[in-house]
N, C-alpha and C positions, 0 to 999 in steps of 0.2 A: 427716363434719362438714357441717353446714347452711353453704349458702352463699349469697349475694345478686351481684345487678349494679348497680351506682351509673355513672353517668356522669360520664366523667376531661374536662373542657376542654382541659388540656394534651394527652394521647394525643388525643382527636376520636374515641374511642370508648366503647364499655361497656367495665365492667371488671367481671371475676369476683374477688369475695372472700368470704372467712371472716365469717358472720354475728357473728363475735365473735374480736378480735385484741385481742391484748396490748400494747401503746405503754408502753414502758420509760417516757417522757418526756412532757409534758404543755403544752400551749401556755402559753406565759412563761416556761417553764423555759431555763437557760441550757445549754449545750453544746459542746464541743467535737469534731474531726475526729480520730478515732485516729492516725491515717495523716499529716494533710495541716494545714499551720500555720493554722488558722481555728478560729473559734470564733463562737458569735452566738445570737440567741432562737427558740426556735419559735413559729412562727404560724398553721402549718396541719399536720393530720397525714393522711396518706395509709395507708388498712389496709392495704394493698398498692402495690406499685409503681403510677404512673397517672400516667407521663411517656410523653413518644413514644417508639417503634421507633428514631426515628433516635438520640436521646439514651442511648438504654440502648445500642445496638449501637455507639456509638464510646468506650465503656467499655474501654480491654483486657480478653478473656479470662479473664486469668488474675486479675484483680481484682475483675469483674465481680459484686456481688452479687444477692442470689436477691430473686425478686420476691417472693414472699409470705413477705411480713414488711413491719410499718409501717415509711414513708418520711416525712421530715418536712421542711417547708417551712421554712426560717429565715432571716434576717433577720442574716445572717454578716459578718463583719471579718476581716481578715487585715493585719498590718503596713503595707500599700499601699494597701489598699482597702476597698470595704464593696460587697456585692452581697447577689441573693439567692440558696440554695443550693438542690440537694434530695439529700438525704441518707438513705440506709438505716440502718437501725437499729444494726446489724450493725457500722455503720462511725463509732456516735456513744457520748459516753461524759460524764456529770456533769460541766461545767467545773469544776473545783478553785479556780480564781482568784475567782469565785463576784462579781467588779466587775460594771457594769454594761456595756453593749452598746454601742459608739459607732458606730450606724448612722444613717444620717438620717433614717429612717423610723418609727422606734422611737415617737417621740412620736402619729405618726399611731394607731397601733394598740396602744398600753398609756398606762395611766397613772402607774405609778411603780415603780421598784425596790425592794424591798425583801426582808430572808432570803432573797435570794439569787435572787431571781425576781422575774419582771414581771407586773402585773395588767392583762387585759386592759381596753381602756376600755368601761364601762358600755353606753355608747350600740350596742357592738358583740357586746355580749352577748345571747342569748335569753331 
């Protein structure tokens, strides 16, 4: 498999990945945590894991997902709060509630909901 190196900000290094990965999900798309009570939009997608050493290694073990496989940035809710996540693939799944996002940021980086997803804003597009 052809592979390239992109540079991660969050790790502070190069990363090796797959000239060509599969992303289940698509920036504006809504989603939810298999596992864990959150849900929220994506806004950036990672082909490979591209968070720190320390971040991946205080994962447990036995939960711990595999780096090569897309990771996705999102813009999450949870009953308490709103932050933002990074999420492997492996561990995300189509929100079914298919509402919209009630994060405080949402407005900065889409321009409106609608069929069950977010557009991103214009001015942020290429």
């Amino acid at each position: 498999m052809d592979r390239a190196q992109f540079y991660s900000p969050q790790a502070g290094r190069r990363i090796d990945a797959p000239l060509h990965a599969e992303a289940r999900f698509a920036i504006g798309d809504v989603v939810k945590h298999k596992q864990f009570d959150f849900r929220g939009v994506v806004f950036d997608i990672d082909p490979v894991f591209a968070n720190s050493e320390e971040w991946y290694e205080a994962i447990p073990k036995d939960v711990r997902p595999q780096r090569d496989q897309p990771f996705y940035h999102l813009l999450a809710e949870n009953e308490d709060s709103s932050y933002v996540a990074y999420v492997s693939q492996q561990n995300l799944m189509a929100d079914s509630e298919g509402g919209p996002v009630d994060h405080p940021s949402v407005a900065q980086l889409f321009e409106d909901f609608a069929d069950g997803r977010y557009r991103l804003r214009r001015s942020l597009t290429h």
